[in-house]
C-alpha positions as CSV (number, residue, x, y, z in Angstrom):
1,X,93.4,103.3,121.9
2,X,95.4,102.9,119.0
3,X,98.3,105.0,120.6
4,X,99.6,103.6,123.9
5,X,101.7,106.2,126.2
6,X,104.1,105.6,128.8
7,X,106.9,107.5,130.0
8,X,110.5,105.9,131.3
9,X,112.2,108.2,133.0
10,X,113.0,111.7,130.9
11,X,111.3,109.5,127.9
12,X,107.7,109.4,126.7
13,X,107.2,106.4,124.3
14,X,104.3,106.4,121.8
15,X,103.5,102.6,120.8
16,X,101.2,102.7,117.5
17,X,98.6,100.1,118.7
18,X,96.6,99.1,115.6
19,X,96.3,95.9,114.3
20,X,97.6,94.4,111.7
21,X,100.0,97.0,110.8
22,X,99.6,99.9,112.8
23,X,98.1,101.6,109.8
24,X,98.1,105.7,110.5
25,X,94.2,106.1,110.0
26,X,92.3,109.4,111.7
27,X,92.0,107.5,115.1
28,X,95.7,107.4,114.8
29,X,97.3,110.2,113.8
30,X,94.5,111.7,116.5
31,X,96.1,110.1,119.1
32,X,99.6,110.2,118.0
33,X,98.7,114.1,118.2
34,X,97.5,114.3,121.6
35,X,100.2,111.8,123.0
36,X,102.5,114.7,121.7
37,X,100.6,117.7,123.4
38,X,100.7,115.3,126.6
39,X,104.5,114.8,126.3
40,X,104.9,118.0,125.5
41,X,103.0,119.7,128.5
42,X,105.4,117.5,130.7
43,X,108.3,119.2,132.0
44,X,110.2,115.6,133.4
45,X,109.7,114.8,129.3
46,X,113.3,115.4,127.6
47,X,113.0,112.8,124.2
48,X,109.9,111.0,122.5
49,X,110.4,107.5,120.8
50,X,107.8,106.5,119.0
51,X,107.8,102.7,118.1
52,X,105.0,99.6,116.9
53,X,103.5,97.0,118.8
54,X,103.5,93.9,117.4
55,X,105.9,93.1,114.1
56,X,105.7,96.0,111.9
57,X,106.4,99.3,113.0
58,X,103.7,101.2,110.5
59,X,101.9,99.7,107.5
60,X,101.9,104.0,106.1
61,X,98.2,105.0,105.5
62,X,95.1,103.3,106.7
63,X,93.5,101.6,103.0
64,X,90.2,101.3,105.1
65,X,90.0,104.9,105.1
66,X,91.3,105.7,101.1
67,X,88.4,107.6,99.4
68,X,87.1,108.3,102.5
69,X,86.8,112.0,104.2
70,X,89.1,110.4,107.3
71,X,92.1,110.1,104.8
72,X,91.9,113.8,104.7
73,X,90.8,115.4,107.6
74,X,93.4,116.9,109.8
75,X,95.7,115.7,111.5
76,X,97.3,115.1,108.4
């Protein structure tokens, strides 16, 4: 997965999980949306923190994916 999700205590942490830099391709922001839907459903939830794995935080946009249909297809 390259979204991890835990919860500690009232707090569900998303962990962007994709090497080298956590780039936000589809798989991604896919992920990152359905870890939100999942926190959200969750009554015990009161904050989100969303953080990276590894040493970088985000790298932005996936260049794997530039020119690609995936760069543009929803979640956006």
């Amino acid at each position: 997965m390259t979204t991890d999700y835990a919860v500690q205590g009232p707090v569900a942490v998303f962990t962007l999980n994709n090497p080298p830099v956590n780039g936000l391709g589809l798989a991604t922001r896919q992920a990152l949306t359905d870890n939100l839907a999942r926190a959200l459903a969750d009554d015990a939830v009161k904050a989100i923190v969303i953080t990276g794995a590894g040493k970088a935080f985000s790298g932005g946009a996936d260049i794997k994916e530039f020119g690609s249909p995936k760069a543009l297809q929803e979640p956006n």
